[in-house]
C-alpha positions as CSV (number, residue, x, y, z in Angstrom):
1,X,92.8,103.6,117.4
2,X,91.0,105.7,115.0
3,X,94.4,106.2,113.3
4,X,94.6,102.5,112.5
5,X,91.0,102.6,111.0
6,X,92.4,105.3,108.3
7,X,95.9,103.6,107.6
8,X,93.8,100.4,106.7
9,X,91.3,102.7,104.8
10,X,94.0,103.7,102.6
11,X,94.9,100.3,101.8
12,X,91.2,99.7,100.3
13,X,90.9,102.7,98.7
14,X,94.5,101.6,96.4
15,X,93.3,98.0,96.4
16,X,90.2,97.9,95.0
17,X,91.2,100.4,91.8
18,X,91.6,98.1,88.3
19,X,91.1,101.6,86.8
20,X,93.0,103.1,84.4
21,X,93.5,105.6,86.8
22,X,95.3,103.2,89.3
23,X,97.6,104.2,91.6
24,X,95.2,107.5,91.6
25,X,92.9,107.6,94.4
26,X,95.4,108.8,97.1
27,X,94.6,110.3,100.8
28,X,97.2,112.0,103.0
29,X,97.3,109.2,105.5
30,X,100.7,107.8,106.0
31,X,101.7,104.6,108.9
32,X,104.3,105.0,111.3
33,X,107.8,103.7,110.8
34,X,107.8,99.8,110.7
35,X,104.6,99.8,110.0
36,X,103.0,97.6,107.4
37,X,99.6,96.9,105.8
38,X,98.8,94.4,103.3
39,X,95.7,94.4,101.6
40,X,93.8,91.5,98.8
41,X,91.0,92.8,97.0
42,X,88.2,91.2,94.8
43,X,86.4,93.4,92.0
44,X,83.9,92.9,89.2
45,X,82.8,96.0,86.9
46,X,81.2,95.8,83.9
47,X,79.5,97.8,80.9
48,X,77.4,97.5,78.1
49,X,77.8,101.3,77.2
50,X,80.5,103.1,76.2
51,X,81.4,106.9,75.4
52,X,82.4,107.1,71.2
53,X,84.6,110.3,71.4
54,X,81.9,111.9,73.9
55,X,78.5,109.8,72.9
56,X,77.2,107.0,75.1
57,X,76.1,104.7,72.5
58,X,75.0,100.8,72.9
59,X,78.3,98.3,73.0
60,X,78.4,96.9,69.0
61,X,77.2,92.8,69.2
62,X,80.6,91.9,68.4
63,X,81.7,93.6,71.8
64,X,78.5,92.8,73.7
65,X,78.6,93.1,77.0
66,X,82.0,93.6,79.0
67,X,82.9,92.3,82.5
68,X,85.8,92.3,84.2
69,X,86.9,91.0,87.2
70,X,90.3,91.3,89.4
71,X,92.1,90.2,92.3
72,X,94.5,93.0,93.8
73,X,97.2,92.6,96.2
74,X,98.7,95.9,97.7
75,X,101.0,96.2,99.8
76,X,103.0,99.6,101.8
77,X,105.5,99.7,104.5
78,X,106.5,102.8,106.6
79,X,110.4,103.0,106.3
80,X,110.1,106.4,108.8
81,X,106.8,108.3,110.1
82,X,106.9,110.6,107.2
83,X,108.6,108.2,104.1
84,X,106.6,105.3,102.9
85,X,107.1,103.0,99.8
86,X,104.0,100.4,98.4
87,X,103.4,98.0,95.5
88,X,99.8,97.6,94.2
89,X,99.5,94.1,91.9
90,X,96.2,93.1,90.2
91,X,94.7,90.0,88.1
92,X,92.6,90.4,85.7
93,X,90.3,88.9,84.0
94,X,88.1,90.6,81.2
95,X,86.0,89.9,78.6
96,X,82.9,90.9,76.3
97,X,80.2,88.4,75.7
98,X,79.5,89.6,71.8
99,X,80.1,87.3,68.9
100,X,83.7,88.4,68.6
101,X,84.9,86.5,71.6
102,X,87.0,89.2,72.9
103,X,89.0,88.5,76.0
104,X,92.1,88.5,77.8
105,X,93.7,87.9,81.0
106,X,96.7,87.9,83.1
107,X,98.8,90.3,85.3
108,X,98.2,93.8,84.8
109,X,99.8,96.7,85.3
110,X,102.1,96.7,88.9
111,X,102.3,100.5,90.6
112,X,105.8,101.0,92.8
113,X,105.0,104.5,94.5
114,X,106.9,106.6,97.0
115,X,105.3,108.7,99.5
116,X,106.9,111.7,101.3
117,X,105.3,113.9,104.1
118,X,106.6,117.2,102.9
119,X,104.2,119.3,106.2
120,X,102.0,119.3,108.9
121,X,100.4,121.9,110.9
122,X,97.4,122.7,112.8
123,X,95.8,122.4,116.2
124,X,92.2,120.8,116.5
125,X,92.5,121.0,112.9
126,X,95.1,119.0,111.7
127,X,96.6,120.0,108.0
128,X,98.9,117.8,105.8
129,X,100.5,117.9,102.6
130,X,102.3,114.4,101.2
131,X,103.8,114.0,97.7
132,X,104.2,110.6,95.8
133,X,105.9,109.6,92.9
134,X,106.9,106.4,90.9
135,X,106.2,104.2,88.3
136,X,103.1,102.2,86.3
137,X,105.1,99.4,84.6
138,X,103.0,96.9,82.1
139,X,103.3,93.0,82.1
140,X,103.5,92.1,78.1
141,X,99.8,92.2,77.4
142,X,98.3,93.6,74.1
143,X,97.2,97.1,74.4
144,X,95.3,97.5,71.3
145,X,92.2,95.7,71.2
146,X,88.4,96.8,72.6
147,X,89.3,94.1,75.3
148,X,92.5,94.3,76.9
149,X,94.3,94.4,80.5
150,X,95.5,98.0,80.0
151,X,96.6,100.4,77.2
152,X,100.5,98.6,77.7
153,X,102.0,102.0,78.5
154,X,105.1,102.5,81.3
155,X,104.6,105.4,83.2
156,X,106.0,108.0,85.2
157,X,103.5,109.5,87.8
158,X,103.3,112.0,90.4
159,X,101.0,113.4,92.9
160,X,100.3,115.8,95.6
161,X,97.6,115.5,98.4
162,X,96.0,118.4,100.8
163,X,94.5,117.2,103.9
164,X,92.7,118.6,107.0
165,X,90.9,116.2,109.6
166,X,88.9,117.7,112.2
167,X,87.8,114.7,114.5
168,X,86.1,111.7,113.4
169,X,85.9,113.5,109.7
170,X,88.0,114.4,106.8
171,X,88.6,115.6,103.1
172,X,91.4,115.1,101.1
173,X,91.8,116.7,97.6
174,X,94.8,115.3,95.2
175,X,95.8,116.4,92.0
176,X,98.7,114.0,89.7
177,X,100.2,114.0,86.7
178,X,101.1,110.6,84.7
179,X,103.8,110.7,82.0
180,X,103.0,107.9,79.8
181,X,105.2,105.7,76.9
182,X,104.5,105.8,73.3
183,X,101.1,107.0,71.6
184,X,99.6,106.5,75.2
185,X,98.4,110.5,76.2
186,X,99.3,112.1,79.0
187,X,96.8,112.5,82.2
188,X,95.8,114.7,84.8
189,X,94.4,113.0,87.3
190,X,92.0,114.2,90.6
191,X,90.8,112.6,93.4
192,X,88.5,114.0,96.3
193,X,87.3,112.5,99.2
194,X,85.3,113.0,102.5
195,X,84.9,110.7,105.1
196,X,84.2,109.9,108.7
197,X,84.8,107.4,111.1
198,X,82.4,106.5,113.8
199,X,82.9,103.0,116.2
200,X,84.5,100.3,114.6
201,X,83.6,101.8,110.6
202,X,85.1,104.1,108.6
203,X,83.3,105.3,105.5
204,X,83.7,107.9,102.3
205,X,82.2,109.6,99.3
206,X,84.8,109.9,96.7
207,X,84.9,111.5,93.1
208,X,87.2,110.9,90.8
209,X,88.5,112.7,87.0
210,X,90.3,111.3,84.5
211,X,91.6,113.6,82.1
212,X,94.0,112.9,78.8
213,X,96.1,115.8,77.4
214,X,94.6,115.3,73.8
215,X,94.5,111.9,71.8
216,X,92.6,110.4,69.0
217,X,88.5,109.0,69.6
218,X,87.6,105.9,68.1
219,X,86.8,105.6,64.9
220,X,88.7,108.3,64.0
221,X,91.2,107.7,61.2
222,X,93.9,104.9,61.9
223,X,92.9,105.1,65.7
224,X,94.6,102.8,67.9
225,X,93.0,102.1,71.4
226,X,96.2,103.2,73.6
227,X,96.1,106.5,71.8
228,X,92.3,107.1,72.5
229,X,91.9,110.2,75.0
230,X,90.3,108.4,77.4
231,X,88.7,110.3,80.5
232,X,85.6,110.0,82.9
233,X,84.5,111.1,86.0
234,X,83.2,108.5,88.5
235,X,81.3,108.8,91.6
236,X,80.8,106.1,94.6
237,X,81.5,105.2,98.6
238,X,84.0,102.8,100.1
239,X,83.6,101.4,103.5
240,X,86.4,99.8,106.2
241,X,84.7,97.5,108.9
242,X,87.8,96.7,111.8
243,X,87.1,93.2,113.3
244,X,89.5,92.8,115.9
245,X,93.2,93.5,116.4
246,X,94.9,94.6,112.9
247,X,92.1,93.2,110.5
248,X,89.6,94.6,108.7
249,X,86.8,94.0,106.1
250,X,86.2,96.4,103.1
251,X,83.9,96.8,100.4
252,X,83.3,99.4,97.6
253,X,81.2,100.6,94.7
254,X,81.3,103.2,91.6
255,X,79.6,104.8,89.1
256,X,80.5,106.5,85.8
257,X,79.4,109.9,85.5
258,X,80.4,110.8,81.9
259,X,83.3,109.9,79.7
260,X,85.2,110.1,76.6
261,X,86.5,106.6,75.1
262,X,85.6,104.4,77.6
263,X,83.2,102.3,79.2
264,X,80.1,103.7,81.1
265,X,80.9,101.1,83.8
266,X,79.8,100.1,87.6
267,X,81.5,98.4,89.9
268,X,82.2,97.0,92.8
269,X,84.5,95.3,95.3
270,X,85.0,93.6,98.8
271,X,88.4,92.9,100.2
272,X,90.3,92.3,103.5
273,X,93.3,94.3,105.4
274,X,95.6,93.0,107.6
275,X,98.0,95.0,109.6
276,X,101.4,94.6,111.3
């Protein structure tokens, strides 16, 4: 049963990201063949600091203060016990409250991912290693604006995740790459997490880094917002509460730890998980 507890983790952990760095924030936890988990998620972050090139400086008036709030459907299905394919779909809503009135909303950006377990070994131990590729595909928004659902870039992204669970606890390190369209950088992005599961509850500390290969800052000369190297490094916990049978509560929250060209935002973000 504890097995079930960390499939339906993963599905939060996906879910609840309206980061730039969606699609990110992978484990090595993969369901069986036939398996399926659907997951909706609700989340609201918001800032009124952002990072100019590295400075945190106070959001301009025009800009004021920025929130943004998504519902997230995800949604993976186990074709065999060690090939798995998902879709992660958000809707999002975001604006500043500054004289400018800047806002948007919409569908944003839709992940289709692959996941393959390439080995597994161990005794009380138990070791994995899973690679996943696909694609980030944008919906038609506008990209270039202080306020927008995305930097409107297609992508290309892959990633490959260590695991060991000894247990009721484990840690999972990833490390990705995302190939992105037009003046859009390149990233490098890394996820760790640790967690442990005890009764019905399953809970983790995560970190996460966000790193562009090079780009402009803003306010540099004929900056455009998509071309902005954007990275950060956020901290927080998720939780997964099982209820009965194959449904689940879950609820999250994040901090920004530093950053380059973005918003020194919080968030945070309930959702259910249903499993069959």
């Amino acid at each position: 049963m504890k097995r079930h507890y960390l499939i339906a983790f993963t599905a939060l952990l996906l879910a609840a990201s309206t980061l730039p760095a969606a699609a990110s924030d992978l484990n090595g936890f993969m369901p069986q063949a036939g398996e399926a988990t659907f997951a909706l998620s609700y989340t609201v972050e918001g800032y009124d600091e952002f990072y100019r090139g590295d400075t945190l400086v106070p959001a301009p008036p025009g800009l004021g203060e920025v929130e943004t709030t998504s519902l997230t459907a995800w949604f993976r299905y186990g074709i065999t016990d060690d090939f798995a394919v998902s879709i992660n779909a958000p809707y999002v809503d975001t604006e500043g409250d500054g004289s400018a009135g800047f806002e948007d909303s919409g569908l944003g950006d839709v992940t289709l991912l692959g996941y393959l377990r390439l080995a597994e070994w161990g005794g009380a131990a138990r070791h994995s290693l899973t690679g996943a590729g696909g694609l980030r595909l944008e919906s038609g928004y506008e990209g270039d604006a202080p306020v927008s659902l995305g930097d409107a870039s297609n992508d290309m992204l892959v990633r490959l995740v260590y695991q060991v669970e000894a247990g009721n606890l484990y840690f999972s390190q990833q490390v990705g790459y995302d190939w992105r369209s037009g003046e859009v950088p390149d990233v490098l992005p890394l996820h760790t997490e640790l967690g442990y599961t005890f009764g019905r509850t399953t809970v983790n500390l995560f970190y996460t880094n966000y790193n562009s290969d090079g780009g402009t800052d803003i306010g540099d000369p004929g900056f455009t917002f998509p071309s902005n190297e954007e990275d950060f490094e956020r901290a927080g916990a998720k939780a997964y509460f099982r209820l009965g049978g194959s449904f689940g509560l879950t609820a999250a929250a994040y901090t920004t730890l530093d950053g380059r060209n973005t918003g020194d935002s919080t968030g945070v973000s309930v959702g259910g998980v249903f499993g069959f």
